[in-house]
N, C-alpha and C positions, 0 to 999 in steps of 0.2 A: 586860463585858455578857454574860449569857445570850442569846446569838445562835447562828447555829449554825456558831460557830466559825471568823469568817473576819477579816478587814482591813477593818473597815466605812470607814476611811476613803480606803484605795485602791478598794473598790469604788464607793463613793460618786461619785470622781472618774470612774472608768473611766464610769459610766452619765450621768453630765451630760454628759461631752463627747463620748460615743457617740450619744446619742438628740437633742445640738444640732444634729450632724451630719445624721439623717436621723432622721425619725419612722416608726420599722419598725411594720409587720405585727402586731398582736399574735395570737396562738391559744393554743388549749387546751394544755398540757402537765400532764402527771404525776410527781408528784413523788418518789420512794421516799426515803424519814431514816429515820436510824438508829435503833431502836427503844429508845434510852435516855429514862429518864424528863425529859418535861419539867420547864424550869428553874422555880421552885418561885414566882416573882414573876409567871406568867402562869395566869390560873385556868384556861383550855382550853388544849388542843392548835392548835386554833383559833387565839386569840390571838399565840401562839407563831411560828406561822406568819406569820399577816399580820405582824406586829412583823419579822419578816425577810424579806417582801417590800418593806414600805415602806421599809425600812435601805437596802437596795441598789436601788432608784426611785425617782428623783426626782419620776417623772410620777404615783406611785402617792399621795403624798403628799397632793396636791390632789381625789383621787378620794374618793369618798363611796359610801358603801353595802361589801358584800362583798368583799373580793381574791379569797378561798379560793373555790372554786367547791365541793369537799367535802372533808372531809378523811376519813380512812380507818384502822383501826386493828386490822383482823381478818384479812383476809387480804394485807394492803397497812399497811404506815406509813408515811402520808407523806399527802399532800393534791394536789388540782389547782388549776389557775389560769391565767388568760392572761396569759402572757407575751410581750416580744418576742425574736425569736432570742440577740440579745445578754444579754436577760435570762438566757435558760435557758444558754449559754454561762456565766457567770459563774455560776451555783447549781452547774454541773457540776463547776467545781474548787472545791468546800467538800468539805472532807474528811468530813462527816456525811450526805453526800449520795451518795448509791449509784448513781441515777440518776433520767436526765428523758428522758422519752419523748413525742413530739410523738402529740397525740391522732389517732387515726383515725376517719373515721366509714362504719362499717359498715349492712349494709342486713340486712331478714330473706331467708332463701333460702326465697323464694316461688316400718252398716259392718260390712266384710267383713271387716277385716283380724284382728280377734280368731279368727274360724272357719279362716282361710286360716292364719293362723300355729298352730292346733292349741290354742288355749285356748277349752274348753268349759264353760260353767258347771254345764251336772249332772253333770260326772263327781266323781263323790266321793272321787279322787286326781288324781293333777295339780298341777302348778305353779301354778294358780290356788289350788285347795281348800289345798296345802300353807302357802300364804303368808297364807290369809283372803284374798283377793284384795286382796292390800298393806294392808290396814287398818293405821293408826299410822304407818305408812312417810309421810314428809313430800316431796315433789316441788315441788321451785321452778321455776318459771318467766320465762325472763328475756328478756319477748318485746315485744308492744305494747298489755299488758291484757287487763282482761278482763270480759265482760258475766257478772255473778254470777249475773241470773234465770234464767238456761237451764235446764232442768231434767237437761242435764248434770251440772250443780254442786249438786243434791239432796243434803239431809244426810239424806234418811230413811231410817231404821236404822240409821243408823250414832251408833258412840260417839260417848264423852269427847272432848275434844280431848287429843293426849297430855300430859302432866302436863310434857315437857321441854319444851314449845314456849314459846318466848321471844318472839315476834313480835307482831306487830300487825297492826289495820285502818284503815290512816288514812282519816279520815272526811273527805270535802268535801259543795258542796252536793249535787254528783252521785253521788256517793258514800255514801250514809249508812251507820252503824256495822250495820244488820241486814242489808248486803251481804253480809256475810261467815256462815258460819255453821258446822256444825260440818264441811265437807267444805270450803270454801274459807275455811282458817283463819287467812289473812294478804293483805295486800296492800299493797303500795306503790310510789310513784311517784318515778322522779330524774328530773327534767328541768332542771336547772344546769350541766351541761352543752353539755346543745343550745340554752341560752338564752342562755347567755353568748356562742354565735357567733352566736346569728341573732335575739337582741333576743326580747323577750317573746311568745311563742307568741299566736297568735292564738283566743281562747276559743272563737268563735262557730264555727271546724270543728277543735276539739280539744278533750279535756275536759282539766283542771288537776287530775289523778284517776286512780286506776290502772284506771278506767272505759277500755274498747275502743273507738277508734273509725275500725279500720284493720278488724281482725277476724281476723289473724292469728294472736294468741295467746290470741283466745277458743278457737279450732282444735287450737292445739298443744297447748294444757291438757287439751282434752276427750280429744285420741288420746292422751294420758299418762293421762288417770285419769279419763275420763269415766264416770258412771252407767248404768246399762243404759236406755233410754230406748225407748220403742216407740207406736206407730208415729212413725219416722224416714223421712226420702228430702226430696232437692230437685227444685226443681218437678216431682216425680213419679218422677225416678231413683233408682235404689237403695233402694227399699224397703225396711225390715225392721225391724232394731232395731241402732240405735248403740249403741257400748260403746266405754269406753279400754283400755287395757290392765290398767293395774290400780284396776279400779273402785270400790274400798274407801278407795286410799289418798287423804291431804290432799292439799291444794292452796295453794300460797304465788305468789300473783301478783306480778313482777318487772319495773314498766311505765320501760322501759328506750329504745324506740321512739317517733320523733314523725315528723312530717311532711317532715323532709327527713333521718332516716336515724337512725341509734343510736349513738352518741356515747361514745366508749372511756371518759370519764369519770364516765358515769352507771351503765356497762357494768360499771366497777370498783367501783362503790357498791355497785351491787347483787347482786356478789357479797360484799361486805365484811357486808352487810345479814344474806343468805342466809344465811350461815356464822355468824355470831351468833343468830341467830335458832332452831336447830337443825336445818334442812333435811337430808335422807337422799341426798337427788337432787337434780342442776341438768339443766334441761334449757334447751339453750340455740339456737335456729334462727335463728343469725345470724352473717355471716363478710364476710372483706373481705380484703384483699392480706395476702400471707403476706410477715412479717419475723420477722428474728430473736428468739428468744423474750424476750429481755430488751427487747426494744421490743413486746411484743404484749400487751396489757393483758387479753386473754382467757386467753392462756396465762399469764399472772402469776397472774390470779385462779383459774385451775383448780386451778395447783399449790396454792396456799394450801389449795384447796376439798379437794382432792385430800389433802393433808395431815392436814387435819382429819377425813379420812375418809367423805368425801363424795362418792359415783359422780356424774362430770360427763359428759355425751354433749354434743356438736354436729352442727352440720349438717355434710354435706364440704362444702355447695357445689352451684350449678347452673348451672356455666361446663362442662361436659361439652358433646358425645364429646370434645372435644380431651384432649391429656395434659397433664401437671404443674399440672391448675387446681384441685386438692384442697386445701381450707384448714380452719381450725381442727388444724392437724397434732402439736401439745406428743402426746408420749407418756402423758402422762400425762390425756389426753382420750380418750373413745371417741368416733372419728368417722365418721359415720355415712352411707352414699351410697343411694340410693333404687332399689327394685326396683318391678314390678307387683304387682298382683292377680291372681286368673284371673276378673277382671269386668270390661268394657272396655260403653261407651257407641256403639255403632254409627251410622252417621249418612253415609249414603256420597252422593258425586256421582254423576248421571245424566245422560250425554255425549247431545247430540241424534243422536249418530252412535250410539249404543247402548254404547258404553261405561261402563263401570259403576266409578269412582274408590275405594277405601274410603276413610275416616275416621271421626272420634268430633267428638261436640259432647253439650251438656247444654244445650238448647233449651229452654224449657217452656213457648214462647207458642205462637199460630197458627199452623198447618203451613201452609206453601206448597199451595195447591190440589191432589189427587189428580192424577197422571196428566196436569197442566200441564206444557211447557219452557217457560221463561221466558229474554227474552234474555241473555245470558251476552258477559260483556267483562273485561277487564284493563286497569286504568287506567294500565297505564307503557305500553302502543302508545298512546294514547287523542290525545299531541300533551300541550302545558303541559310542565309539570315532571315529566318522565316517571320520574326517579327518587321522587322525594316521594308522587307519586299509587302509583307501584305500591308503595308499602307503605304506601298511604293514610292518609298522615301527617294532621294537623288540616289543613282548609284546604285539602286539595292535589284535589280532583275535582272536577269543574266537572258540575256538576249537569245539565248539559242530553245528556254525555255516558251519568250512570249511572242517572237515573228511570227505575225501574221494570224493571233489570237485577239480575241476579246479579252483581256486584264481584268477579276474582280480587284479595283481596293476599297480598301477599310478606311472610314473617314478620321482625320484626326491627325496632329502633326504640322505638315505643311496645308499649303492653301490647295483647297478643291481642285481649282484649274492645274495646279501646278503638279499636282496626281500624272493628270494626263499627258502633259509635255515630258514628264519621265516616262509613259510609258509608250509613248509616239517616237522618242530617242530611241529605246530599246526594241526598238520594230513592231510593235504592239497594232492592230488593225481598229481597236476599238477599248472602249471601259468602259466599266459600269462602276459607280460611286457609291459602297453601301455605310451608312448609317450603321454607329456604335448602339448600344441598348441605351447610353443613357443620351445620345441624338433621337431617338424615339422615331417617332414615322416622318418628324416634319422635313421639308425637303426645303433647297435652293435652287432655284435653276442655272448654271452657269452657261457663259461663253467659252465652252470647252475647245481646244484644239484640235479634236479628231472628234471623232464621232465617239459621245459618254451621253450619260444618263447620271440620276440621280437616283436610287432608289432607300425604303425608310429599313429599318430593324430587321421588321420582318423579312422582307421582302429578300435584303442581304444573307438571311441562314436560309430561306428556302434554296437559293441558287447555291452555296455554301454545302447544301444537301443533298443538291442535285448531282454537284462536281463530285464530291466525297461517293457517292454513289458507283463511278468511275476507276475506283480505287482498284489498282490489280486488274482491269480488263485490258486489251491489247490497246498499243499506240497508234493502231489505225484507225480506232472504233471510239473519237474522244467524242466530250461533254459538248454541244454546241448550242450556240445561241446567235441573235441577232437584237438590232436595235431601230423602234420604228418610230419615226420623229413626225406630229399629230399637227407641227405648228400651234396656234392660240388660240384657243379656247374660253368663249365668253359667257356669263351667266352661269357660273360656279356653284354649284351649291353642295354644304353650307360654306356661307361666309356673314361678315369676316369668320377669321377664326385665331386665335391668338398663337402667333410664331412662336415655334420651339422655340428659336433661339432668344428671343423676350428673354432679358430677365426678369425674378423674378421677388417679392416680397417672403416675410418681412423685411422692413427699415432694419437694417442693420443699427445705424446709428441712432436712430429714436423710433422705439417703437410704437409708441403710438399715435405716428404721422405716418397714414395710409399712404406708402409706394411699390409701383410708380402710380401716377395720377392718373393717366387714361392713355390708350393704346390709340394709335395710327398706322396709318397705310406704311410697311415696313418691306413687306418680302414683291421680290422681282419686282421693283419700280420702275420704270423707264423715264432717264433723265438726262440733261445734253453731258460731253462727256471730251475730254481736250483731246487736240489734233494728233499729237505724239505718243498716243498711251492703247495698245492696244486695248480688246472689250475682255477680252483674258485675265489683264494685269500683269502676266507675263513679259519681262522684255526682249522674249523672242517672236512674240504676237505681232508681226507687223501690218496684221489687218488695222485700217480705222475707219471709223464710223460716227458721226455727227452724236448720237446718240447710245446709253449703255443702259441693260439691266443688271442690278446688284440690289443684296436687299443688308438689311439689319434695322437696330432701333437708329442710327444713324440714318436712315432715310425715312422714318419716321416720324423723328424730330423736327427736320426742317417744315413737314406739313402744318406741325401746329405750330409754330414760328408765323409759319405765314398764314394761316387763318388768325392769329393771334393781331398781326398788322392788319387784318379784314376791320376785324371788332374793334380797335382802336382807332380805325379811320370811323366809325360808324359809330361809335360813344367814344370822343375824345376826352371825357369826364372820368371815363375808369380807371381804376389804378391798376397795376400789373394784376394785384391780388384778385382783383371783380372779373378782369378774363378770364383768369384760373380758373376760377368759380363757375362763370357761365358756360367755360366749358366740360369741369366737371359732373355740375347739375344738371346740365342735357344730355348727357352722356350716355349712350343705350347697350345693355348688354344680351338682347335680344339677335341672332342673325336671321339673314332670308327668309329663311322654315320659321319664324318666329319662336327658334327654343332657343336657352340659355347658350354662349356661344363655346364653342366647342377648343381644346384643347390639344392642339397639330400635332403635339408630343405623342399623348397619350388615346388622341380620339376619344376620352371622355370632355364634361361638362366643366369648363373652366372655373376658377373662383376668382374670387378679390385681390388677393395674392397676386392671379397673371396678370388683371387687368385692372386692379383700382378703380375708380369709377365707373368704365366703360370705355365703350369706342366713341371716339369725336363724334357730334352731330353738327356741323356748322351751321346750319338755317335756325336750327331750336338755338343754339347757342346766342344769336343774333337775339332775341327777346326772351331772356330767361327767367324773369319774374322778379326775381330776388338774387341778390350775391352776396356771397360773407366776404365781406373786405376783412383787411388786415393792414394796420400801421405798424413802422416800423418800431414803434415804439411796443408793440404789440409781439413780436418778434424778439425784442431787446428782455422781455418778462417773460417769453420761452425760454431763452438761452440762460436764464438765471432760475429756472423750474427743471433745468436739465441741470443742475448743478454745475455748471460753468462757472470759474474763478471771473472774479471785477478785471481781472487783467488779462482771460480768455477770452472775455466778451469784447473787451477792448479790444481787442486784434482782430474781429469780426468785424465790429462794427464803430470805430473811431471815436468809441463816448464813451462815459462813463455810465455806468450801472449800478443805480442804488435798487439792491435786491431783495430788500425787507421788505417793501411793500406787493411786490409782486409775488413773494412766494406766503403772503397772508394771505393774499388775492385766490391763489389757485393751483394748481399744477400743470403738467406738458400738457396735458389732454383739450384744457382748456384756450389753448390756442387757436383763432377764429376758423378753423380749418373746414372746408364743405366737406368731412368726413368724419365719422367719430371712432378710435380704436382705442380698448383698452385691454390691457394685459394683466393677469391676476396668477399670483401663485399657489398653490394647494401644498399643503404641508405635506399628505400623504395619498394613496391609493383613496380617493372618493370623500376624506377630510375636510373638515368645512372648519376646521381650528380658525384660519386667516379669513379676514372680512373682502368678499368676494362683491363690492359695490362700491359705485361708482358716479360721478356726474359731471356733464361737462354743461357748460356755460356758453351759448352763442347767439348773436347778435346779424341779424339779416338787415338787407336793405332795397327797399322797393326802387324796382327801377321798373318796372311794368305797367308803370300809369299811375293814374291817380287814386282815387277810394277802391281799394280791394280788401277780402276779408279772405287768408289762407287757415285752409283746418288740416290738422296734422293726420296721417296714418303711419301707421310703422307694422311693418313683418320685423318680428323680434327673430332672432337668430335661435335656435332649437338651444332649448333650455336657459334661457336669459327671460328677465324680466326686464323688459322696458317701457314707460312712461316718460311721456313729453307733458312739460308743464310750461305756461298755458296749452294748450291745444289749438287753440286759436287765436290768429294777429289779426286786427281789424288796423290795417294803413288808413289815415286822411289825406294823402298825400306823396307824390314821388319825389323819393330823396327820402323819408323817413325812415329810422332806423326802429328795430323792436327787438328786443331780447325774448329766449327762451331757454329751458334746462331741460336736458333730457338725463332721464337717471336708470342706470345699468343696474342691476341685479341677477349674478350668476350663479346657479346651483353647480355641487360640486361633479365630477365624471370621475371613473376610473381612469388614472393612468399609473402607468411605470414608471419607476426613477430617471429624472432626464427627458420624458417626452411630454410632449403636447398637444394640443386640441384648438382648433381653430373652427368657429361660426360665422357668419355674418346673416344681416338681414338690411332692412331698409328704413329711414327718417324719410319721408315725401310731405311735403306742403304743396297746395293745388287752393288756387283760388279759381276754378274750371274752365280756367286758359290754359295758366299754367300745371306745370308738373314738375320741382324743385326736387331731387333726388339727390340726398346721402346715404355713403353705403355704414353704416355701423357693423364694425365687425368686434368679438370678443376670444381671447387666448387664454387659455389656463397651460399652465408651466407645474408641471412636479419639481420639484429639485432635486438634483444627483444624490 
């Protein structure tokens, strides 16, 4: 039998008397098969499939309608499907079976920013003018749709659609075919995944259509390639004119997202889709627990994507200040952590005591009275359920305590906004939003429902101390306060500065590939935002508004997305890896005051950790000098220096991997990466038993012109010795490649069982144009 090659009649058995025994669980799993042609008696791949999932289930047998939930053929061979554990046990030992990876479901990590990052539309050079502002360059999307009338998504002036584009607009009733047009020239929707665990989506608050009706990745699209659009601003903030970054190029809509999360197997379609389709760019604002790459259906489809030559960015992540909460981490992704603006929404508290609170909020209703205090309280003294109430959960304030108060709550739990709508139910006149210790000082601005504020740590126990102050005085003589809303506020300083909410390094999963890669414009971005969706997010918000401010690394991502489409229209010669690069190596971690950039958690001096290379520079990016490319074969001798099984690398990346030569070659470190990190462990308290040195191997490539001579400097990281061998590359030529070594040597530190020590310094080549910048950082580990 054409099956895929196994004992159907020991399997047979094995599943009857497994599933008589107990009726398991079934869930999502992903399948990778071996890309040989199917057997010639099944007219799909399809068929193929389900034909050997019913072989091996008995239970499957009686079932009616789909097994496959998709199957995949571009960056992925193989299909999905629910299975029970035992099921995916048994596919695991077929020998045309590479692997099965249980689905994950991920969430999205939920304007100025063109002028602030240095892209000016009249100047008549520049990385904008150089590239046509992306024109032709295709950008996918692979978020929660998208509302197409916006006049974001304008084809006016603009061409043809490119002559390579293979894609489509699938039409529904909400959806019809002139959704699409020459600027948003694809669209489409997986939802087979999240249907198959949660039953048929509910129509009546979701469309069955790559139609938005979250509002998220109406957002993401427009800061990747939104139209120049004027007049712009929500309820009145931020006035001007919105733009994406690259405002010329397409738009391929990737409706991936639904109502309870994004689904690794709709996630993997729609990259399988993307890549067939002809997309230049993925941008992708979505992440979830970091596993190994052979089990991470985003890092599977990157590499594909990545393969095929495709610049992929994601979000890092918005489980920041903590460390190790960085996700979407494959080398072969740019990922992206979240900076400011120098434009912040003012909105501060005013203590009856005269104290004066800051914060931000994007309020646009009725101000609180001039010159009013109005009573002021915190619903966790208040008596009840004092935890619940103080982060004013649904349900949790007892109405007689907060009419016609100001509300402190406590951030955490439900959504910011949704704080407020509890306590606008419960009669509440106002609130104020205070920040947990380990939210630090950095703030959000929201579209709050009543009149709220933001305020950070601190700021929260001063007022906390104010009220408590009130303890035992009479109920005539309360705690008061007000809130005074400042509008927008331009020329910031300092900025950027690295978003609390950034996640943050190290790589969980390989530690010594520096993440995330570089921070972007993340917090309060203002960007267009669909018809049906209040700017609260709330669904009893039934303001609307053309445009919304919302921040995270999710609106970070899409920036370098689409600067990434800029540099691709403007060196069609570079590989995803050489943009990485350029824009790593321009990357500046200097703000406005020109000091190190500052850390919104904590208001100290940020490290590598928050920001990895730096903040995007796009103009320096545009002519970088030199860039460490990366082949995928290059990639394929990482994953086998990371000790990856021939049959884990294969479900990465569809080949096989002979590993003996690449691990004679070198180790993880020596992967082409514009960063150098190494990790070293100390036997004991200041020990130097274990060889503390180290060298990595890397290969640059002049794209800067012709005959230049680069000499190296390097700030060695405190207590590290480092040398670069040669010092100096003498190019003949643009296009030529030249190698160098740089070699670590760390002296031992005091630490305690279990802790760590982290340095960095800097690798720069400068041929006195440029300035090529890696950051070399070093880790010493005690052991428990």
């Amino acid at each position: 039998m054409h099956l895929l090659r196994f004992s159907l009649s020991f399997l047979f058995f094995y599943f009857f008397f497994s599933i008589s025994l107990s009726a398991a669980q079934k869930k999502t799993y992903i399948v990778r098969v071996h890309h040989e042609s199917k057997p010639s008696i099944f007219p799909t791949h399809k068929h193929w499939y389900e034909s050997t999932l019913r072989s091996i289930s008995p239970q499957s047998l009686s079932e009616s309608g789909d097994l496959v939930i998709h199957t995949y053929s571009t960056v992925f061979h193989g299909f999905s499907a629910r299975l029970t554990p035992n099921e995916a046990k048994a596919l695991e030992t077929i020998s045309t079976v590479h692997a099965v990876i249980p689905e994950q479901i991920r969430k999205i990590h939920t304007t100025r920013s063109p002028q602030f990052l240095g892209l000016k539309s009249q100047d008549s050079s520049g990385l904008l003018a150089e590239s046509d502002f992306g024109s032709d360059l295709v950008i996918a999307v692979i978020d929660t749709g998208i509302w197409p009338e916006r006049r974001s998504f304008s084809d006016r002036d603009i061409g043809p659609i490119p002559a390579k584009w293979k894609g489509e607009c699938v039409q529904t009733n909400d959806f019809p075919g002139n959704a699409c047009n020459r600027k948003l020239i694809g669209a489409r929707f997986f939802s087979g995944g999240y249907e198959a665990t949660n039953g048929k989506m509910n129509e009546t608050s979701e469309y069955r259509s790559p139609r938005d009706s979250d509002g998220h990745g109406t957002h993401t699209a427009s800061i990747a390639a939104g139209r120049y659009v004027f007049p712009a601003s929500t309820l009145g903030y931020a006035r001007g004119v919105a733009a994406g970054m690259a405002p010329k190029a397409r738009l391929a809509a990737y409706k991936v997202c639904w109502a309870t999360g994004c689904f690794d197997s709709d996630i993997l379609a729609a990259f399988d889709s993307a890549v067939a389709d002809g997309v230049d760019v993925i941008s992708l604002s979505v992440g979830g627990v970091v596993v190994p790459y052979y089990l991470d259906a985003i890092a599977i489809g990157a590499f594909g994507a990545a393969d095929a030559g495709i610049f992929v960015s994601a979000s890092a992540g918005n489980g920041g200040p903590g460390g190790l909460t960085v996700t979407n981490v494959a080398p072969w992704v740019a990922t992206i952590g979240a900076g400011t603006l120098d434009r912040d929404f003012p909105s501060d508290v005013h203590l009856g005591d005269g104290k004066i609170i800051p914060g931000v909020s994007v309020y646009g209703g009725p101000a609180l009275a001039p010159g009013k205090q109005y009573p002021l309280t915190y619903a966790g003294s208040e008596g009840g359920d004092g935890y619940s109430a103080s982060l004013c959960l649904e349900g949790s304030l007892n109405p007689n305590n907060v009419k016609g108060k100001i509300v402190l709550c406590d951030r955490g739990i439900n959504g910011r906004p949704a704080k407020g709508e509890v306590v606008k139910k419960a009669g509440g006149i106002g609130m104020i939003l205070a920040n947990g210790v380990f939210d630090g000082e950095g703030l959000v601005a929201d579209c709050h429902v009543l009149p709220a504020t933001a305020v950070g740590a601190t700021g929260g126990d001063e007022i906390r101390k104010y009220i408590s102050g009130f303890a035992g005085r009479p109920k005539s003589s309360p705690p008061t306060a007000t809130i005074v809303f400042h509008g927008t506020r331009l020329g910031v300083r300092p900025a950027p500065v690295v978003a609390s909410f950034s996640a943050r390094g190290p790589n969980p999963e390989s530690p010594q590939i520096l993440k995330p890669d570089v921070i972007a414009p993340g917090l309060n971005i203002l960007a267009a935002w669909p018809d049906k969706v209040g700017p609260s997010g709330i669904q009893s918000d039934k303001r609307r508004t053309e445009f919304n401010i919302i921040s995270g690394t999710s609106m970070a991502c899409p920036h370098v997305s689409g600067l990434a489409a800029l540099l691709k229209a403007a060196h069609p010669e570079w590989s995803p890896a050489a943009v990485r690069s350029a824009l790593m190596t321009t990357a500046y971690i200097k703000d406005n005051r020109r000091e190190t950039m500052l850390d919104e958690a904590t208001g100290n001096s940020s490290t590598v950790m928050d920001f990895g290379s730096g903040h995007v520079d796009p103009q320096r990016a545009m002519d970088p000098g030199l860039v460490y490319d990366i082949s995928t074969g290059d990639y394929v001798d990482f994953l086998c220096n990371s000790n990856y099984t021939e049959k884990n690398i294969k479900a990465i990346t569809r080949r096989y991997a002979d590993c003996r030569n690449a691990r004679r070659a070198g180790h993880v470190g020596n992967l082409n990466y514009p960063s150098f990190t190494a990790v070293f462990e100390q036997e004991s308290q200041g020990g130097s038993g274990r060889r503390m040195s180290t060298h990595f191997i890397r290969t640059v490539t002049n794209v800067g012109g012709g005959k230049s001579v680069y000499r190296a400097t390097v700030t060695a990281p405190e207590g590290v010795n480092v040398v670069v061998k040669p010092a100096e590359l003498a190019f003949r030529r643009a296009g030529q490649k030249l190698s160098f070594v740089v070699r670590v040597k760390a002296r031992p530190v005091k630490l305690s069982a279990g802790s760590s020590s982290t340095t960095s310094g800097l690798v720069s080549w400068t041929d006195g144009k440029h300035v090529v910048n890696s950051p070399i950082v070093v880790t010493l580990q005690a052991p428990l």
